[in-house]
NUFI-559885 format. One record per residue (C-alpha): residue in three letters; x, y, z; residue number from 0. Coordinates in nm, 3 decimals, decimal comma, padded with zeros to 5 digits. Each point is the difference from the previous one (the first is absolute). Example, Ala and Ser with C-alpha at 12.3 -4.5 7.8 and 13.67 -1.06 7.14 Angstrom:
2
+------+---------+---------+---------+-----+
| type |    east |   north |      up | seq |
+------+---------+---------+---------+-----+
|  ALA |  01,230 | -00,450 |  00,780 |   0 |
|  SER |  00,137 |  00,344 | -00,066 |   1 |
+------+---------+---------+---------+-----+
//
This chain:
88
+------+---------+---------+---------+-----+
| type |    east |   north |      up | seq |
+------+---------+---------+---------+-----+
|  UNK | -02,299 |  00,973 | -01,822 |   0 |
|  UNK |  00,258 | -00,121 |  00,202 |   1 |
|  UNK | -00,136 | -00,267 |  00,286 |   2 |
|  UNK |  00,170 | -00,153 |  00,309 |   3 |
|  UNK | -00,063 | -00,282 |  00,215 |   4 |
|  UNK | -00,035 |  00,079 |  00,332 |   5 |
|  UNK |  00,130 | -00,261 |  00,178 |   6 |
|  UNK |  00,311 | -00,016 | -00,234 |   7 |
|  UNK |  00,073 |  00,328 |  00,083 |   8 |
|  UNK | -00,020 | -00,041 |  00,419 |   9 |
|  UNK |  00,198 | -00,323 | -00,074 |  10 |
|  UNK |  00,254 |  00,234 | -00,205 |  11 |
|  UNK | -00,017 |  00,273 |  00,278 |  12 |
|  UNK |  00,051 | -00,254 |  00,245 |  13 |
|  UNK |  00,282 | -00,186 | -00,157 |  14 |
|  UNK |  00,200 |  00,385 | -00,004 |  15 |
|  UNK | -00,080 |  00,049 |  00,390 |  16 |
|  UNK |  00,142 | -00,371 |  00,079 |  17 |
|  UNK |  00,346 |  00,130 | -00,203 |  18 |
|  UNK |  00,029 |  00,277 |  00,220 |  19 |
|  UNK | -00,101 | -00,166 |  00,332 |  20 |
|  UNK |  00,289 | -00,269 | -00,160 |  21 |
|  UNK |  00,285 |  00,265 | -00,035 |  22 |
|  UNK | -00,074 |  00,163 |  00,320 |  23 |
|  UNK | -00,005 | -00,362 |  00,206 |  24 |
|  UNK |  00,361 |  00,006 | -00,257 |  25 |
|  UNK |  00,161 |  00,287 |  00,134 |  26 |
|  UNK | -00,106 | -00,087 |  00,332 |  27 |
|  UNK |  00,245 | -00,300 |  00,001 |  28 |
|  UNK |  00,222 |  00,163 | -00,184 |  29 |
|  UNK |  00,028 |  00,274 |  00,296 |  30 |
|  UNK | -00,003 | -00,261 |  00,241 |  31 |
|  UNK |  00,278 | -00,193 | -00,188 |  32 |
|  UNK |  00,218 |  00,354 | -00,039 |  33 |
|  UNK | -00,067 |  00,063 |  00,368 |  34 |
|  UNK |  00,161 | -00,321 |  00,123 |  35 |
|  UNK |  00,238 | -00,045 | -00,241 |  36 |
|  UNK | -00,081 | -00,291 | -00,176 |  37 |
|  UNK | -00,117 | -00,065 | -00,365 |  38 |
|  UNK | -00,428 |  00,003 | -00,067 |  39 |
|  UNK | -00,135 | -00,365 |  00,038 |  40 |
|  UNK | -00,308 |  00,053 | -00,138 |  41 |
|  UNK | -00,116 |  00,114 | -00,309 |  42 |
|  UNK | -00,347 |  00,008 | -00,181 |  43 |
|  UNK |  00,085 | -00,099 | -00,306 |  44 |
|  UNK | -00,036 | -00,434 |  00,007 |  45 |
|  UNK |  00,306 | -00,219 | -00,028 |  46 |
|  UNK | -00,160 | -00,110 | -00,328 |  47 |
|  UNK | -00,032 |  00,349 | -00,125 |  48 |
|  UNK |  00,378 |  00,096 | -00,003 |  49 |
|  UNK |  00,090 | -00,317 | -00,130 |  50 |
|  UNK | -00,198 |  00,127 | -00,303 |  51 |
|  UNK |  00,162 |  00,316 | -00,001 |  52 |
|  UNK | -00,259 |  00,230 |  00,055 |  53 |
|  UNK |  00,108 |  00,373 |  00,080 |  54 |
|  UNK | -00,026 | -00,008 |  00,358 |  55 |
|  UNK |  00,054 |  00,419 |  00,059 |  56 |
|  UNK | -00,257 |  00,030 | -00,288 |  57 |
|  UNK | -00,265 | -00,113 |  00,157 |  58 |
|  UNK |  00,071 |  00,186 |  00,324 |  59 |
|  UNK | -00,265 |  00,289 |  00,089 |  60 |
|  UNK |  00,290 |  00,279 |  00,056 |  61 |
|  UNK |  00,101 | -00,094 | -00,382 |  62 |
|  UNK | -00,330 | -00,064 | -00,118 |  63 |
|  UNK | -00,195 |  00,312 |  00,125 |  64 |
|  UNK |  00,254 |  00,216 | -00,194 |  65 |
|  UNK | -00,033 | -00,183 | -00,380 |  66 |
|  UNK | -00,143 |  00,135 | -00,278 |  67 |
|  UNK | -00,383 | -00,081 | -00,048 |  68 |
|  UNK |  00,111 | -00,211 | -00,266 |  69 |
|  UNK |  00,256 | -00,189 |  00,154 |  70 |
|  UNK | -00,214 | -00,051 |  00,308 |  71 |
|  UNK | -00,309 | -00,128 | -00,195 |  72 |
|  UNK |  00,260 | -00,235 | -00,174 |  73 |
|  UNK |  00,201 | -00,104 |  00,314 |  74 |
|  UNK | -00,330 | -00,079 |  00,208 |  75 |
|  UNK | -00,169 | -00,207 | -00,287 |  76 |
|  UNK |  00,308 | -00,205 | -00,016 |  77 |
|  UNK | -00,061 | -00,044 |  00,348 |  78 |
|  UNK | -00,373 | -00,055 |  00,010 |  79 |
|  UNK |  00,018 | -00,206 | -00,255 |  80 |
|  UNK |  00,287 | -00,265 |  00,143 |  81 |
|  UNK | -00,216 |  00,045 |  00,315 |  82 |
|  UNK | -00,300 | -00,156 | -00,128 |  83 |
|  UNK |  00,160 | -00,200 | -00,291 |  84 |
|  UNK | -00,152 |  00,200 | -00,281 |  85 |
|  UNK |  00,205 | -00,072 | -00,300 |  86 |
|  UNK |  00,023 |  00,310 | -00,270 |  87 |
+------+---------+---------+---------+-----+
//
């Protein structure tokens, strides 16, 4: 019998919802930006983040929604885990 945590799953459930809220604050600027002509100033993903490289569009709801199950369980435990610091 398979069990799950409760709270790791509202954490997990929450952690999707604040990706989405993310890319929609996203294309907000980027509308905004578009609209007046100049490039987006602000972007969600940290400074720190794209110095590591990190696939910025991957982790964007509009691209995320549509993955496989399998890539989406593997691109959000990549990013849980560098969330919280987990090492695999």
């Amino acid at each position: 019998m398979c069990r799950f945590n409760p709270v790791e799953v509202i954490e997990q459930i929450t952690y999707l919802l604040f990706l989405k809220r993310l890319d929609e604050v996203q294309e907000l600027e980027e509308r905004k930006a578009a609209h007046l002509g100049k490039p987006v100033e602000k972007t969600y993903l940290s400074r720190r983040e794209r110095r590591k490289g990190l696939p910025y569009e991957d982790y964007r709801w509009k691209r995320f929604k549509n993955a496989a199950p399998d890539e989406m369980f593997k691109r959000f435990s990549e990013a849980f885990h560098r969330h919280h610091g987990f090492r695999r």
